[in-house]
N, C-alpha and C positions, 0 to 999 in steps of 0.2 A: 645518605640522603633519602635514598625509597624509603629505609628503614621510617621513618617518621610517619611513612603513609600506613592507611588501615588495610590491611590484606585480603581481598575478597576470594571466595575462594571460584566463581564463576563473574564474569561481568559480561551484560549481554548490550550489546552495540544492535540498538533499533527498537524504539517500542512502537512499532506496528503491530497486527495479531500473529505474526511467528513471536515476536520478542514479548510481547507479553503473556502467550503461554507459554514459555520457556519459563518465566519467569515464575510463573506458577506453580509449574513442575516441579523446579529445581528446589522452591519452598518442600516441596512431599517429599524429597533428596536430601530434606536439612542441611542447603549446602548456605552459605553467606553468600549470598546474591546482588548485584549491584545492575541495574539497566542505564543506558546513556540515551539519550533521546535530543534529536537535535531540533526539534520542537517545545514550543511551550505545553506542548501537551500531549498524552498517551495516544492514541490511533492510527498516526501508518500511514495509506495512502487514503483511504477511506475518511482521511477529511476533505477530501477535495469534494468528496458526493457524498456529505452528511444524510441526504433527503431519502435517498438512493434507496430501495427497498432490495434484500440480502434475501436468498431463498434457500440457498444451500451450503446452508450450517446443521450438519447435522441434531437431530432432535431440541430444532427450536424452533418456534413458529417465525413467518419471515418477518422482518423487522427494517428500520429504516438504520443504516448504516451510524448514524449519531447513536442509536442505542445501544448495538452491537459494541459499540465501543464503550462504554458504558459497564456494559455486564462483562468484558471484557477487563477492562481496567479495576473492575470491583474481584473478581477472581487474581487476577494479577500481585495485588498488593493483598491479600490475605493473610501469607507470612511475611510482609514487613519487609519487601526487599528495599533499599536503599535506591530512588530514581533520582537522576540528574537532567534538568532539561535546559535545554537551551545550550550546547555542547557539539562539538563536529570532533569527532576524534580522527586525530593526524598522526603522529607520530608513535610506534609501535618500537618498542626495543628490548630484548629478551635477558633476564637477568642469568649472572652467574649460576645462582641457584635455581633454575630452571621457572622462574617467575617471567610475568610481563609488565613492565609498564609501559601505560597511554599515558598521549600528550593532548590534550585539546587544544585547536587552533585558538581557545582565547589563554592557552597556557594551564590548565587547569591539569593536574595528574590524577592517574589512575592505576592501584598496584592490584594484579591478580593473579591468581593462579593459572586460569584460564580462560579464554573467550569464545563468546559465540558472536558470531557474524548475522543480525535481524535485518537488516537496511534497507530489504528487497533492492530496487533497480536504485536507490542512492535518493538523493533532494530531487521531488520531481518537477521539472521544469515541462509549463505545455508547449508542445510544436506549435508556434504561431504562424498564422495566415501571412500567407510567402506575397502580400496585394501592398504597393506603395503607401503609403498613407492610412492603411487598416487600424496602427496603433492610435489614431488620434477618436478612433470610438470605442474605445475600451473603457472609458469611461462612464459611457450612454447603453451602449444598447450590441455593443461586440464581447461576447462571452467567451471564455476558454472552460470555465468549468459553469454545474449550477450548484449553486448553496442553499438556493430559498427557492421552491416552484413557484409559489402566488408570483412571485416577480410577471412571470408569463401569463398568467389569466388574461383570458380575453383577447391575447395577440398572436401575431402572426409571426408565427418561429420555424425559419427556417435552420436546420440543423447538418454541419458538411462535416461529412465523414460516414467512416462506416466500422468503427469498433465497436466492443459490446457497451462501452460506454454509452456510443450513440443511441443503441438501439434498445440503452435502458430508458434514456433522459426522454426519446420520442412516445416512449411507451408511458412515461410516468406525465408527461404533457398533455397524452391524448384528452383525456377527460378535464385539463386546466384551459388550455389554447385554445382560440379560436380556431385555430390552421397549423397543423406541422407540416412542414415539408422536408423532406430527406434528402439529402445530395450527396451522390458517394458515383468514385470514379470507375467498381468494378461490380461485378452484380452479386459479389460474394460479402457477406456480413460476418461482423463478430458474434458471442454470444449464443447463447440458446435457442434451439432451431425453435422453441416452442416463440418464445420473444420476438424474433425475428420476424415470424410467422404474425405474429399480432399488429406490429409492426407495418410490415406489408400491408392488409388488411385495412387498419385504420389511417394510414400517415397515405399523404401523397411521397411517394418514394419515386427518387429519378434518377438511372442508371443507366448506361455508363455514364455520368455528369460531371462537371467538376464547377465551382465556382469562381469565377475569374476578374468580377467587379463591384465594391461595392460604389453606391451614389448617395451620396447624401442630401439633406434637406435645403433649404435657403441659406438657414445660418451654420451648414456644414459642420454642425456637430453631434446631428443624429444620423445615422442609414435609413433610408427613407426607401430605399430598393436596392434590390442585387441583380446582377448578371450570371446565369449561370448557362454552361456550354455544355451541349451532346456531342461525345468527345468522335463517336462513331460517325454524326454526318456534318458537324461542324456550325451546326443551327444554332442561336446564342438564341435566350430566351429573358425578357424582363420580369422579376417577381419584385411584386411590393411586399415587403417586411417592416415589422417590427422590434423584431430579434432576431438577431443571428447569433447561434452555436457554433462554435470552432472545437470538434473532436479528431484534430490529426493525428493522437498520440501524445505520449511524454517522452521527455530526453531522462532519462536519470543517471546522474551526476554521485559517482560515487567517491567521487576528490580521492584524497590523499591513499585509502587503503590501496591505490592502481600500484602505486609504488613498492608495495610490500613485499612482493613477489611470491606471492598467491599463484598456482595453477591456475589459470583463468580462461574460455571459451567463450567469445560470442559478446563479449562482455557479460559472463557469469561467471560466479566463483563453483571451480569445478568441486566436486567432492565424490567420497566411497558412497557405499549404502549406507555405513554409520555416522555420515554427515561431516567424514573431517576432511580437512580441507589438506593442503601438499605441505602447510607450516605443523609440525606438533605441537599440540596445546589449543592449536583455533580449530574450531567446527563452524560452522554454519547452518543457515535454516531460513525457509521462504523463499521466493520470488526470486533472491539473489543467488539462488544456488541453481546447476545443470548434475544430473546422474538421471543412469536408464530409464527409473525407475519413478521421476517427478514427476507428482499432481499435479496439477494449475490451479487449484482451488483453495480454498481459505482451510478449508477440515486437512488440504494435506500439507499445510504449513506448521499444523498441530502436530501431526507426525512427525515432519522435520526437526522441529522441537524438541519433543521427544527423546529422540534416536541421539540428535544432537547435543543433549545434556545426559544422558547416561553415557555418552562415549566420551562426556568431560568428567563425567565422576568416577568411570574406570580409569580414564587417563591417568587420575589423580593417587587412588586408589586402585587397582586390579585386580585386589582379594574382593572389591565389595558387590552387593549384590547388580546383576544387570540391570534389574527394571526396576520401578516404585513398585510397593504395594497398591493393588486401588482403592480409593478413597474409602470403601467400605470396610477395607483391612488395616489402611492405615492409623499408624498408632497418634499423628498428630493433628488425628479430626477429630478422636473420640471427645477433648474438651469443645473445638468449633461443635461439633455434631448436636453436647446437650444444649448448648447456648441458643442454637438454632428453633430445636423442639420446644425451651421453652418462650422463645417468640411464636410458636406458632397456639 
């Protein structure tokens, strides 16, 4: 039965930016590359914060998180790797011949030689607001993410929590909004002491605080004001808004791969320095993965990548060489290379 399927010789599970520069890579590896994305689209998590300005990607100017993806996805598919979206892969079963085949929960097969694990933290689900009746302004004016800033010109946004998330969206508002205001329950922030600092600076920022009521209007289907509490002397205090921000965090939801019997920490998929994971044949790379050694950043998801697709093409092979050539050596840019110069 596998037989009939087409044999990849890498297939990378997540095209967020570990899995799409995996994908990249594995193109400068000449290896047959397949990516699964359980998205209609390449990006990752970074569609939740399209707007979102990115600072630290090494040697590019900073950029708003839509475009990153963008130059991302345009590197990605360079050598033609084979993408499937709209896909959750479930089922994992190791062939005789030392193959794998995946199962997609809409039933769809997948035969390769080997996997990389992209997923970061799984389908991100937001922590919603723990307040009775919150979900009936999610429609109006109660946010979990932002996608479009203008939405907030000119209004009064109050924003609860204190990840870096928050402390991007307060920063990217200042100069949109009328009025930010910050509510977080402990006086420690996410993020960039530089951002944070800005933050502080121009936002009214309230800590220790927590938000504990929204009020709506006459016809109760706008927030018209909130309630939030100084959790230190127990003073409740009325703010009128316009918007309210919910940044609690994401749940991510990495369904079926839990059952595989992955090494696993923390809910992360453990791995070596070479990215592989406790099953032979899967590695791993990004957000999903824990070792000594992990960046938290987008440039060491690139790394991960990396390490994680040369330890699928030794796996495969063990005579071949460790690393790619780089781009300036490699022998399959020298045709991309003149194509290039003569667009230029």
């Amino acid at each position: 039965m596998t037989q009939q399927l087409e044999l990849y010789d890498v297939t990378i599970i997540g095209g967020g930016p570990a899995g799409m520069y995996t994908a990249f890579y594995s193109g400068m590896r000449d290896l047959k590359t397949k990516v699964i994305e359980f998205n209609p689209q390449l990006g990752g998590k970074i569609l939740l914060y399209p707007e979102k300005m990115i600072w630290d990607v090494g040697g590019v100017p900073p950029m708003p998180g839509e475009k990153l993806i963008d130059q991302l996805a345009e590197q990605a598919l360079i050598f033609e790797p084979t993408v499937v979206y709209n896909q959750r892969v479930a089922g994992l079963d190791k062939q005789e011949d030392g193959t794998f085949l995946l199962t997609s929960m809409t039933g769809e097969r997948h035969h390769t030689r080997t996997i990389i694990l992209a997923m970061g933290h799984g389908i991100p689900v937001a922590r919603k607001l723990e307040i009775e009746g919150a979900d009936r302004y999610e429609v109006t004016n109660l946010y979990y993410t932002v996608q479009e800033l203008q939405v907030f010109a000119g209004k009064r946004v109050l924003i609860s929590g204190g990840g870096d998330s928050a402390v991007d969206w307060a920063n990217e508002l200042i100069p949109i909004a009328e009025r930010v205001t910050v509510v977080h329950r402990r006086d420690l922030f996410g993020g960039l002491e530089r951002n944070v600092a800005r933050m502080k600076e121009c936002c009214d920022v309230r800590t220790p605080h927590e938000l504990t009521s929204l009020h709506g209007n006459s016809s109760g289907d706008q927030i018209e004001y909130v309630t939030v509490l100084n959790i230190e002397t127990g003073v409740a205090e009325r703010l009128e808004v316009d918007a309210v921000i919910v940044n609690h965090g994401m749940k991510g939801d990495l369904g079926p791969i839990l059952e595989w019997g992955l090494d696993m920490r923390d809910g992360l998929v453990v791995v070596d320095d070479q990215r592989a994971t406790s099953i032979p044949g899967i590695f791993a790379a990004g957000d999903l993965i824990t070792h000594p050694s992990k960046v938290k950043l987008i440039a060491g998801t690139f790394v991960d990548g990396v390490k994680a697709l040369n330890s699928a093409k030794l796996y495969m092979d063990p005579q071949a060489v460790k690393v790619a050539y780089v781009s300036s050596h490699n022998e399959r840019f020298r045709e991309l290379n003149k194509q290039k110069l003569q667009q230029v």
